[in-house]
N, C-alpha and C positions, 0 to 999 in steps of 0.2 A: 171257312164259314165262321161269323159271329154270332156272336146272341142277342140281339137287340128286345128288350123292355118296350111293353107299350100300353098305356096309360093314360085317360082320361082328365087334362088337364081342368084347374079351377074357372079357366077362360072358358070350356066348351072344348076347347081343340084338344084334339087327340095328340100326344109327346110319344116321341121316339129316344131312346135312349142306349146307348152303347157301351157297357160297361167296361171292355175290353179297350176302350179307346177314349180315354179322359176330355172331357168336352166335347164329344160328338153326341146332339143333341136338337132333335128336328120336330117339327107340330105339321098339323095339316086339319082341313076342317074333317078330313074322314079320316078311318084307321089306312086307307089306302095311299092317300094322299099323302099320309105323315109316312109312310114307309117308303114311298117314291120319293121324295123328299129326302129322308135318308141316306136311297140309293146314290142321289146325284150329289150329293155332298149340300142340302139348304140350311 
């Protein structure tokens, strides 16, 4: 299990962030979407 950060980007889009995993770093227009995004590696 990781920890993933998630945070309301200056664009609007929600950012996914992985601290455990250097550059792994995802958006989406909802919180859902940026953590599905995530999931699949976007």
């Amino acid at each position: 299990m990781r920890q993933i950060i998630i945070y309301r980007g200056e664009d609007g889009y929600w950012v996914t962030e992985c601290p455990s995993l250097p550059g792994c770093i995802s958006q989406g227009k909802t919180k859902e979407e940026a953590i599905g995004n995530s999931k699949q590696g976007r």
